[in-house]
DOLO-7760 format. One line per field, with one value per residue (C-alpha): x, y, z; residue in one letter. Coordinates in Angstrom, 2 decimals. Example, Ala and Ser with C-alpha at 12.3 -4.5 7.8 and 13.67 -1.06 7.14 Angstrom:
x 12.30, 13.67
y -4.50, -1.06
z 7.80, 7.14
code A, S
END
This chain:
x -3.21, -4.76, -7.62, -4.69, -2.29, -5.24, -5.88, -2.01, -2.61, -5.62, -4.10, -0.52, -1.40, -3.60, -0.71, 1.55, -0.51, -1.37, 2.60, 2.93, 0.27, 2.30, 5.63, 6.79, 5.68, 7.64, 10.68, 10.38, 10.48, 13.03, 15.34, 15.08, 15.00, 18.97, 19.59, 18.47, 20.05, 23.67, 23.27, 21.98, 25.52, 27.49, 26.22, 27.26, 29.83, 32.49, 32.49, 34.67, 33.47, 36.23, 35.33, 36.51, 35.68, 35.02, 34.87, 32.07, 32.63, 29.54, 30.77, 32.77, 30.32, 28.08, 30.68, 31.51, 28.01, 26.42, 24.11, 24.76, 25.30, 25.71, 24.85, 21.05, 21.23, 19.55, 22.95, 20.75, 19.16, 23.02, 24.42, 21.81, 22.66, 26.11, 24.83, 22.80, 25.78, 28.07, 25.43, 25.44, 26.41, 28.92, 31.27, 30.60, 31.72, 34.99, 35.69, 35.59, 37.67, 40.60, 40.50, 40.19, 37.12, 33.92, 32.31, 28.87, 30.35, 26.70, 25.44, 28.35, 28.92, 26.98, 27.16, 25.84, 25.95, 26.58, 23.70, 26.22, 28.68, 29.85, 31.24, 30.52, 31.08, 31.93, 31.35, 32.65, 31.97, 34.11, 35.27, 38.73, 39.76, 42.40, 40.25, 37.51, 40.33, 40.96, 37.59, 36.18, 39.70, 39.09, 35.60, 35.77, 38.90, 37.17, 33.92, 36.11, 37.42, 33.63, 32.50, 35.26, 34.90, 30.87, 31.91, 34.53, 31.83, 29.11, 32.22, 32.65, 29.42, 28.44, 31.68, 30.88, 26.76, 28.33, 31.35, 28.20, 26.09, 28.90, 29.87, 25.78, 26.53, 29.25, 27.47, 24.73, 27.06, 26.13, 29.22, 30.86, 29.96, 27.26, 26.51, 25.25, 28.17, 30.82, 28.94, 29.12, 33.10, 33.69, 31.38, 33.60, 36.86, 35.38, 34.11, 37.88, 39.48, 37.32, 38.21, 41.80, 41.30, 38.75, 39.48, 36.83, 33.91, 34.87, 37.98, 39.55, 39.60, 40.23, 41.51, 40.69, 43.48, 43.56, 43.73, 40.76, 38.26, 35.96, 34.36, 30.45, 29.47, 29.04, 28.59, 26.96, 27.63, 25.69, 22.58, 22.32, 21.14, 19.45, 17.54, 16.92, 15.34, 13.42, 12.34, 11.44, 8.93, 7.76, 7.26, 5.18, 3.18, 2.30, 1.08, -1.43, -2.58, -2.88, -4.85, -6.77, -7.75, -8.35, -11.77, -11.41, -12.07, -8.85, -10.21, -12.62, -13.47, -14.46, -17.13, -18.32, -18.79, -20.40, -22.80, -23.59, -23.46, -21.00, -18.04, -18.16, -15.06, -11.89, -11.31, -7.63, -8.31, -8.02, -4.71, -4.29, -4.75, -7.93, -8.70, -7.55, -9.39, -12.22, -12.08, -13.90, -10.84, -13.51, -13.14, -9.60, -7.60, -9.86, -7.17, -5.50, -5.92, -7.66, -10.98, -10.59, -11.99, -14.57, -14.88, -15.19, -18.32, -20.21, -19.90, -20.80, -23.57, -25.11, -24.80, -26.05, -28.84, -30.02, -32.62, -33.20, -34.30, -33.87, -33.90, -33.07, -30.01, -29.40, -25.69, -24.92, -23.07, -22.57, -20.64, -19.28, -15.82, -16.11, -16.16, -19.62, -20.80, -17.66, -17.84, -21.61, -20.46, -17.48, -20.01, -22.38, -19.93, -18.50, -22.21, -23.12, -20.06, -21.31, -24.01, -26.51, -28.87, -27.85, -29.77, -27.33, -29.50, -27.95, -30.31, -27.61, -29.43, -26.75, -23.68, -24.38, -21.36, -22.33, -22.46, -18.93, -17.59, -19.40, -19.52, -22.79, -23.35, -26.38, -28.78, -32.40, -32.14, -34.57, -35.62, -36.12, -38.25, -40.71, -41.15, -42.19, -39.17, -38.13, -38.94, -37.71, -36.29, -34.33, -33.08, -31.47, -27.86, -26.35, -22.74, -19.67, -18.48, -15.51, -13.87, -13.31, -9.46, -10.14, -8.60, -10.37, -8.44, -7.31, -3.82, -5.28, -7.21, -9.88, -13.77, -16.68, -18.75, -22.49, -25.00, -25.71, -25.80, -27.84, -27.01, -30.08, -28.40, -29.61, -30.40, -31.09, -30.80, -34.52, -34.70, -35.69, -34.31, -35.41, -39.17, -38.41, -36.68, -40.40, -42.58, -44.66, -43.85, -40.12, -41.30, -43.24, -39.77, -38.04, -41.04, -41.11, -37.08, -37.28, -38.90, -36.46, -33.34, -32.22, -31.06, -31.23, -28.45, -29.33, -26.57, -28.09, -27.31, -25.00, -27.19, -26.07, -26.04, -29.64, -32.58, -32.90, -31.14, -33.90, -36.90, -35.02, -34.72, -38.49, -38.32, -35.85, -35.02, -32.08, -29.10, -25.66, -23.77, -19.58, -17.34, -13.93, -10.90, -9.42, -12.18, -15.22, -15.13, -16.76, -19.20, -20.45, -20.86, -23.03, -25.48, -25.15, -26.08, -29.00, -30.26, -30.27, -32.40, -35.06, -34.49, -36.77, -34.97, -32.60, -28.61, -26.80, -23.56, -20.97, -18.28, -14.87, -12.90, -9.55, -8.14, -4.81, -3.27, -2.28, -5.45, -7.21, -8.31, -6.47, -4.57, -1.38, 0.05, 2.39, 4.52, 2.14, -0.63, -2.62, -3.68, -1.99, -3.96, -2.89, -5.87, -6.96, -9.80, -11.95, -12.22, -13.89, -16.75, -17.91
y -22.14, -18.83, -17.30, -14.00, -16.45, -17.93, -13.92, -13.08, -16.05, -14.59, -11.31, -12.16, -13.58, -10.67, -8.16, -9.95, -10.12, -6.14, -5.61, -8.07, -5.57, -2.34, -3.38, -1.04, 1.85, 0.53, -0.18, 3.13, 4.98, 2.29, 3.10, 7.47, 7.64, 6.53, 8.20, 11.45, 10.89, 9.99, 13.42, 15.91, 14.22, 14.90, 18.71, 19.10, 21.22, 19.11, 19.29, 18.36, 18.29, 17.67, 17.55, 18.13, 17.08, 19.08, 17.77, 18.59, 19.30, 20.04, 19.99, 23.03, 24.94, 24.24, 25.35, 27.98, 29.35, 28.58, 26.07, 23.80, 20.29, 19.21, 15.52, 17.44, 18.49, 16.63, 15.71, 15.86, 19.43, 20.70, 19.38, 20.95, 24.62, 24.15, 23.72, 26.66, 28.47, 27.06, 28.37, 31.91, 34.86, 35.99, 33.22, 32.73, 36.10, 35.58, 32.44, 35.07, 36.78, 34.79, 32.64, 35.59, 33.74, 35.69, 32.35, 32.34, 30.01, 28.96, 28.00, 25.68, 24.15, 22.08, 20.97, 17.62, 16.66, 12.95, 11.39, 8.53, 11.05, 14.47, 15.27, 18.03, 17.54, 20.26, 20.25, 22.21, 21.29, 23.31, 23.38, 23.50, 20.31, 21.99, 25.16, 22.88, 21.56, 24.79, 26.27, 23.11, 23.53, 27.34, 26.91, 24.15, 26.10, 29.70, 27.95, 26.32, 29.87, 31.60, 29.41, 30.28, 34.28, 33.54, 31.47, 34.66, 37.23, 35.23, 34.91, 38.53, 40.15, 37.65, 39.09, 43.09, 42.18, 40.92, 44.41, 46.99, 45.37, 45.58, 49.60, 49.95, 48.30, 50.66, 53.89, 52.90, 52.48, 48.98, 47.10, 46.64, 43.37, 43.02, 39.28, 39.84, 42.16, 39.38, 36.69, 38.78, 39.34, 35.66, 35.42, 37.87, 36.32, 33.28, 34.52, 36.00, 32.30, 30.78, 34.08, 33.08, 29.44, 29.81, 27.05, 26.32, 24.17, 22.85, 21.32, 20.73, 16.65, 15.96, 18.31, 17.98, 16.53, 17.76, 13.88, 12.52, 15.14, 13.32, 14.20, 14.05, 15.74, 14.78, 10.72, 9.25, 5.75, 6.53, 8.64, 5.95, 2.74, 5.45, 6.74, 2.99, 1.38, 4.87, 4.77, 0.84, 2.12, 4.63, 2.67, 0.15, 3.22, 4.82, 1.05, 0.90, 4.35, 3.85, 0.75, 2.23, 4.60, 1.89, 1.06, -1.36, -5.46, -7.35, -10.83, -13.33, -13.50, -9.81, -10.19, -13.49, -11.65, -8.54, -10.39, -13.10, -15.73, -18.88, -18.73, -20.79, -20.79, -18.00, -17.45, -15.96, -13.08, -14.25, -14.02, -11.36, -13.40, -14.37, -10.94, -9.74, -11.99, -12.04, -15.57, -18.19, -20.39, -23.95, -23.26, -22.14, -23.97, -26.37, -28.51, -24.76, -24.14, -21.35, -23.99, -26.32, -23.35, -23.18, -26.75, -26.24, -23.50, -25.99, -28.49, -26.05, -24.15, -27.59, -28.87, -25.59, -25.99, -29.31, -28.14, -25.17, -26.64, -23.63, -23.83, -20.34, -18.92, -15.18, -14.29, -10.62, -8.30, -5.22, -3.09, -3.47, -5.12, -7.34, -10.59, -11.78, -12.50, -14.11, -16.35, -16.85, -17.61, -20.73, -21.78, -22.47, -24.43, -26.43, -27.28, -28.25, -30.22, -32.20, -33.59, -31.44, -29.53, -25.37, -22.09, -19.31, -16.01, -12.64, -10.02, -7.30, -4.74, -2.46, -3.52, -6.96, -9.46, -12.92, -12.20, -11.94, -14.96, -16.76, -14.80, -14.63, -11.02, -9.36, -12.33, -11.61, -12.37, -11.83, -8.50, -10.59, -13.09, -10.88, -8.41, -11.49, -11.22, -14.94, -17.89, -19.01, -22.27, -19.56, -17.29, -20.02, -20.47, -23.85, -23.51, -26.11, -28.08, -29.82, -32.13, -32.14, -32.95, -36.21, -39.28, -42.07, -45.01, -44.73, -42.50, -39.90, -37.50, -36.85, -37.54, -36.27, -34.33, -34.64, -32.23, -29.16, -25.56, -22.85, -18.88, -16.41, -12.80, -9.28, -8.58, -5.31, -2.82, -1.54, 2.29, 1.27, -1.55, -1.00, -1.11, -3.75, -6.59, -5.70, -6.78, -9.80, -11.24, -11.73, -13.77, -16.18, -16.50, -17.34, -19.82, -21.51, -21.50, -23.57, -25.93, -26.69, -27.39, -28.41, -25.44, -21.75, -19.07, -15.68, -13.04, -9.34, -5.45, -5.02, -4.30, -1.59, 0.92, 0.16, -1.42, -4.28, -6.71, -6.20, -6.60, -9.53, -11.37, -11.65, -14.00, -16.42, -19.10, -18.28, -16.04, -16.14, -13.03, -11.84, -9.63, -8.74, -8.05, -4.74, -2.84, -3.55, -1.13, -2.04, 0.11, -1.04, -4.47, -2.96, -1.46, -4.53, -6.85, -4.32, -4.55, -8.63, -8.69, -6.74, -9.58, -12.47, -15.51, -17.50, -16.94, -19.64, -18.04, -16.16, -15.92, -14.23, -13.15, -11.60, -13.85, -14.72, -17.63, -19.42, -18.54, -19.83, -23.75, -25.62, -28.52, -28.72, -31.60, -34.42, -36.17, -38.89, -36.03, -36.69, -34.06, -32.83, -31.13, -28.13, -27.19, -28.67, -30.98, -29.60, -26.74, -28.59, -28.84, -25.88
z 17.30, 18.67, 17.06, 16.24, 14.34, 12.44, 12.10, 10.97, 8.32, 6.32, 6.08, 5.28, 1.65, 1.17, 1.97, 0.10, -3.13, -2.63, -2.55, -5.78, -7.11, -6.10, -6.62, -9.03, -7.08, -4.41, -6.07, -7.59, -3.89, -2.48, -5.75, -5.81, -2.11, -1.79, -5.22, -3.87, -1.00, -2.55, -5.03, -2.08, 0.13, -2.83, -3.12, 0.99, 2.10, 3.84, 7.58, 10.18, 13.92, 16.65, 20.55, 23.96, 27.20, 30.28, 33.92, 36.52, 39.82, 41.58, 45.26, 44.53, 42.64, 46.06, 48.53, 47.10, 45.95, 49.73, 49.04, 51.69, 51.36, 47.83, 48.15, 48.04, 44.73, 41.62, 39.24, 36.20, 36.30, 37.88, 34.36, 32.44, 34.20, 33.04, 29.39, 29.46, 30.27, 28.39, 25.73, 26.79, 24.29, 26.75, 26.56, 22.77, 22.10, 24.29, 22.47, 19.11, 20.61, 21.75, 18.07, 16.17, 14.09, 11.91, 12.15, 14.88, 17.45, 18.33, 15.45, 14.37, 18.08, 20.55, 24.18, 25.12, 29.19, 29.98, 31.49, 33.88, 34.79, 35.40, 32.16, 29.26, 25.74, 23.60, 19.32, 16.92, 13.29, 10.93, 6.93, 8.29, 9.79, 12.37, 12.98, 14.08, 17.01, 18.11, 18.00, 20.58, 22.57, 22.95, 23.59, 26.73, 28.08, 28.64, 29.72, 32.80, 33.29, 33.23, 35.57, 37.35, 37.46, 38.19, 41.50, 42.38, 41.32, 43.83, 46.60, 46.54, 46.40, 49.60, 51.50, 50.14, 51.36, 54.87, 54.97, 54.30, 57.14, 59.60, 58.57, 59.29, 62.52, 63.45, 62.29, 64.83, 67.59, 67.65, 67.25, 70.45, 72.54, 69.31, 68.82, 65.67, 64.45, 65.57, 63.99, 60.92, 61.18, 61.15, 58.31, 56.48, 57.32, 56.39, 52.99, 52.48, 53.06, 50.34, 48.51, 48.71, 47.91, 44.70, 42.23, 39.41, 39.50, 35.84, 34.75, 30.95, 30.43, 27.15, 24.58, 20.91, 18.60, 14.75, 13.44, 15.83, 14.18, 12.41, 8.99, 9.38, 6.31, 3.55, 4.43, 1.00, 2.30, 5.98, 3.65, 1.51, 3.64, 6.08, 2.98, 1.66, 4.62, 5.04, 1.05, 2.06, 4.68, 2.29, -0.73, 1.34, 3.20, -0.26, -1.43, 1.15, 0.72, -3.29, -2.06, 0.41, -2.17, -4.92, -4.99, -7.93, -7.04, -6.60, -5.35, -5.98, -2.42, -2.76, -5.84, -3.62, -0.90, -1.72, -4.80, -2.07, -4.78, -5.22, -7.94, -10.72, -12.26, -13.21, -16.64, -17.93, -20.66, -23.97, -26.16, -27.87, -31.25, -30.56, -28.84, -32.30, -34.67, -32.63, -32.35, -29.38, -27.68, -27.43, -31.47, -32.42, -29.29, -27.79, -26.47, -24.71, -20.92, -21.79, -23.57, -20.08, -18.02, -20.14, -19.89, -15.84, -16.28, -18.39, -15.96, -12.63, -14.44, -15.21, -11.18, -10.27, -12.77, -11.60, -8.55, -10.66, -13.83, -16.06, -19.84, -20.58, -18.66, -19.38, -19.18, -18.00, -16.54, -14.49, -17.26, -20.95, -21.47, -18.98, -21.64, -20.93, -24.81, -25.10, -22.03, -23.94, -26.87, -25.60, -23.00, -25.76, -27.89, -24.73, -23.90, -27.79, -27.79, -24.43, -26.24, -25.62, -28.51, -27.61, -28.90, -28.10, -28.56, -28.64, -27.02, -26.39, -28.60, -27.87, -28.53, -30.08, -30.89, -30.80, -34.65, -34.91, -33.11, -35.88, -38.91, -39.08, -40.25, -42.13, -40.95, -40.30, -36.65, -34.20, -35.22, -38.46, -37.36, -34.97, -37.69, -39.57, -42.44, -41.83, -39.76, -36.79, -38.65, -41.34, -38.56, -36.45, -38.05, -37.31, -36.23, -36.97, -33.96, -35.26, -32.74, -29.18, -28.22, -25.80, -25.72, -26.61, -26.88, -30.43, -30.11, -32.53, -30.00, -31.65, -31.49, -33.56, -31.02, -30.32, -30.43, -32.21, -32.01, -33.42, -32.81, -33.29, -33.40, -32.98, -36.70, -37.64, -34.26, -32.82, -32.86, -29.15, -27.62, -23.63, -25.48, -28.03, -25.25, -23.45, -25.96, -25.76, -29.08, -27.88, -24.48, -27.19, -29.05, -26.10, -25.02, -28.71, -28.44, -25.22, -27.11, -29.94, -27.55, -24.29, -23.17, -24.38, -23.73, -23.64, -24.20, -22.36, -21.88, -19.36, -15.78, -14.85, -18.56, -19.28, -18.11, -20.91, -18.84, -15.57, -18.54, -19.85, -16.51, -16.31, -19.71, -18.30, -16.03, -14.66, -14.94, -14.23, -13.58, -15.46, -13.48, -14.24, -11.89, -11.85, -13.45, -11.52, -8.56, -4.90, -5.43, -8.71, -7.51, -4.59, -7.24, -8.99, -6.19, -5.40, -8.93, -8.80, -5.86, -7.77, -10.66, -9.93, -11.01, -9.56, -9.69, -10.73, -9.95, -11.06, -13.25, -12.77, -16.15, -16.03, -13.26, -13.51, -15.43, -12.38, -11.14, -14.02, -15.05, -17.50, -19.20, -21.12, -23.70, -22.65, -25.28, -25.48, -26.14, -22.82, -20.90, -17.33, -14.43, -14.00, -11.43, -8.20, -9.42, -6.37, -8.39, -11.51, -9.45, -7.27
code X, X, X, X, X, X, X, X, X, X, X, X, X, X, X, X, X, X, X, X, X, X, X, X, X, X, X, X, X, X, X, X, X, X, X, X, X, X, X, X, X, X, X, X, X, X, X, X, X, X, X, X, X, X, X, X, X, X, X, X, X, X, X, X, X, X, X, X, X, X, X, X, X, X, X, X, X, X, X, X, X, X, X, X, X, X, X, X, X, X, X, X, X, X, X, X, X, X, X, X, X, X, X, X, X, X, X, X, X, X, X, X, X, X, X, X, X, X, X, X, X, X, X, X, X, X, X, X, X, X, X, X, X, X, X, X, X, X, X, X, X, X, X, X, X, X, X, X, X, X, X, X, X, X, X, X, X, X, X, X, X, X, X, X, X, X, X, X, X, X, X, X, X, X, X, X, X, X, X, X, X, X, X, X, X, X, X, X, X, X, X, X, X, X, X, X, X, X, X, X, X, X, X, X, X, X, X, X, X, X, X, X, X, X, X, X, X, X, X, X, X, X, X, X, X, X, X, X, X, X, X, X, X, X, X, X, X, X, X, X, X, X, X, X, X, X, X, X, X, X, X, X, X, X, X, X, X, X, X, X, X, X, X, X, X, X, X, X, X, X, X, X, X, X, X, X, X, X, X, X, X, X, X, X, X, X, X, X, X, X, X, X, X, X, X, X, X, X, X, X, X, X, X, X, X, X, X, X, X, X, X, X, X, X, X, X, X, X, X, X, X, X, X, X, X, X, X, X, X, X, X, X, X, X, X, X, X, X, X, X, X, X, X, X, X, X, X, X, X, X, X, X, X, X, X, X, X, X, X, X, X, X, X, X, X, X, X, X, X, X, X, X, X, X, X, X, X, X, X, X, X, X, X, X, X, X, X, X, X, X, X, X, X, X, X, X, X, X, X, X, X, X, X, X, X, X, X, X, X, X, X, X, X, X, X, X, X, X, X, X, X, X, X, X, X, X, X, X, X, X, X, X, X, X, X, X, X, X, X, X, X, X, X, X, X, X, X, X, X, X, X, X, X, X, X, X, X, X, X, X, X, X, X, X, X, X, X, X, X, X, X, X, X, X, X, X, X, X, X, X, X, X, X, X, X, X, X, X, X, X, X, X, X, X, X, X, X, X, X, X, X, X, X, X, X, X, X, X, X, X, X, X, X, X, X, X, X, X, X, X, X, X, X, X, X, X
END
């Protein structure tokens, strides 16, 4: 296989997805294009267009004219002479005359030349299916006859050009015993013979029959697949520009590549129940596809994690509504439910939701505890588990889970949160917070709206970064991959929400309530 079919096979797929993405606007140009076409045929006059043929004969045009030999002439530019004066007012206005016709006989008519023989075709396209047949007949038989009368007109000025030298001859006394003057006498009684024997150059070959004219306007049928594939070529044209133009992120291979950091797993949007309840899927529908991705994260943030070490991850983002507090919020459950004791800290001063996944409005929080209204112990909120849907052996799918998890939210907003995720008593809260579980998530500002999220960074261990297909643009991810090289802890990764559902990770029931792969299981671990 050549290095250009190994080419053609990484850009196929990618064309093909971009024409999945575009489809309607193709099959919107690929439908109107024949539609328009089929209503502009129907509002067409009807035409008819009959032709006649008209033979060439170039060795008489030569003889007669004086040029010599005519095996020397180019076939090709003679043919194209007898076009151009096929084409000349002159004879169109003799045509109007002998048909009697208002119509402008150039404008309606053409003259093609055949390119393998000697041969002229006339056109005539007319409303009138039998006036078209006598229009093209009229038309080829006068342009035989001009020819005609320019080969006489050429003959006779030669043989009055040769007379008025030999009267100037005879004037002068010149003309007896003259060779000159007799070579010009048998020039003129030469000239007189051809005179005599003049015959055209063009000859009538095929007349034009009422019933062969052929209708060529309108032809819905002809516009129609003409104006299809055309509308095809169209539709997929304006694609590519629209995607030329669309700067928004399409791929995960695009966020991987321009944020230089490896993909953790591809999470499906939420349903629009739990969109609309504001409700976490590892709590409502832990058993759903939708839970098992989140199931997949837990498991590559922790692999990532191991040469890194880091007890507080921050989770972030380059913009708002791209589902990072709730990718927080079900990788904190997932991880609680693996055994593991989980903080899950909401410092989005912002916009703060971690608070409603839970229902844990109106507590003190960690504006609360720093301002010294409650303890760290009365601030932490434990959260119910329930079970986790794996089989274990006993048919009813169900085991208690192990481990725990606390939330610390917001509490009451700062009147300046870029100063207030900065102070020095928060880094101690974070520090004693490491202490009292394994691991400590930390829900931040998006990166790119404020600068809480760059202040943050310096308080954790690690981070790991939410981006959304089809609203992320390339540029944003540029500024966002400049802003994490100013943040000085390690990446972990990234995670892309949005994805498709066949692009996503998950499970679904058998009738014996095990669980099927849906997902390569390469993909479990990154």
């Amino acid at each position: 296989m050549t290095a250009a079919d190994d080419g053609l096979r990484s850009v196929l797929p990618e064309y093909l997805r971009m024409l999945r993405r575009r489809k309607w606007l193709v099959l919107t140009v690929v439908v109107l294009a024949p539609l328009a076409a089929v209503l502009f045929s129907l509002r067409q006059q009807t035409l008819w267009q009959a032709s006649a043929e008209v033979l060439l004969n170039p060795r008489v045009s030569s003889t007669f004219d004086g040029l010599g030999d005519p095996s020397t002439q180019d076939p090709l530019r003679y043919a194209e002479t007898q076009v151009r004066i096929a084409r000349t007012p002159a004879l169109a206005e003799q045509v109007k005359r002998a048909t009697n016709t208002t119509v402008p006989l150039l404008g309606i008519s053409t003259v093609d030349a055949d390119p393998d023989a000697n041969i002229l075709t006339f056109h005539v396209q007319h409303a009138d299916r039998a006036e078209a047949a006598i229009l093209v007949n009229a038309y080829a038989r006068l342009f035989t006859r001009y020819t005609q009368q320019l080969n006489e007109g050429s003959v006779y000025r030669a043989r009055l050009d040769v007379l008025q030298r030999m009267a100037d001859l005879r004037q002068q006394g010149e003309a007896r015993n003259n060779p000159v003057y007799n070579a010009l006498q048998r020039e003129s009684q030469a000239l007189r013979t051809i005179q005599n024997l003049q015959v055209s150059n063009a000859v009538l070959l095929k007349r034009a029959r009422t019933g062969t004219a052929a209708k060529v306007q309108p032809r819905p049928v002809r516009n129609a697949i003409l104006a299809l594939g055309c509308g095809l070529l169209l539709g997929i044209a304006l694609a590519l520009l629209r995607e030329t133009l669309d700067t928004r992120v399409r791929t995960a291979e695009d966020v991987q590549r321009r944020l230089d950091l490896p993909l953790l797993v591809r999470i499906a949007a939420p349903s629009r129940r739990l969109r609309r309840n504001q409700r976490l899927a590892m709590l409502e529908t832990p058993g759903a596809p939708d839970a098992e991705a989140f199931r997949t994260l837990r498991a590559n943030v922790e692999l990532r994690n191991l040469d890194v070490g880091a007890k507080a991850i921050m989770i972030t983002s380059a913009v708002a509504q791209e589902g990072k507090s709730t990718t927080i919020a079900n990788l904190a459950v997932t991880m609680a439910r693996s055994r593991r004791h989980v903080i899950l800290v909401d410092l989005d001063m912002r916009r703060p939701a971690v608070d409603r996944f839970f229902d844990l409005e109106d507590q003190p929080g960690v504006t609360g505890v720093l301002l010294g209204d409650a303890t760290v112990d009365e601030a932490l909120v434990p959260v119910a588990l329930g079970g986790d849907p794996r089989t274990n052996g006993s048919g009813n799918g169900w085991v208690k889970a192990h481990g725990s998890l606390r939330v610390l939210t917001t509490g009451p907003l700062p009147p300046d949160p870029g100063e207030f995720v900065g102070t020095r008593a928060l880094e101690e809260l974070l520090g004693d917070l490491r202490t009292r579980a394994d691991i400590v998530l930390v829900d931040s500002p998006p990166l790119l709206h404020v600068g809480d999220g760059i202040t943050l960074s310096n308080t954790v261990d690690a981070l790991v970064v939410v981006a959304r297909l089809d609203l992320l643009r390339r540029s944003t991810l540029d500024e966002l991959n400049r802003i994490l090289d100013a943040c000085p802890v390690p990446r972990l990764g990234f995670v892309l929400t949005g994805a498709q559902t066949d692009e996503a990770y998950g499970y679904e029931y058998s009738s014996g309530r095990r669980y099927v792969r849906e997902a390569d299981e390469a993909e479990r671990v990154a």
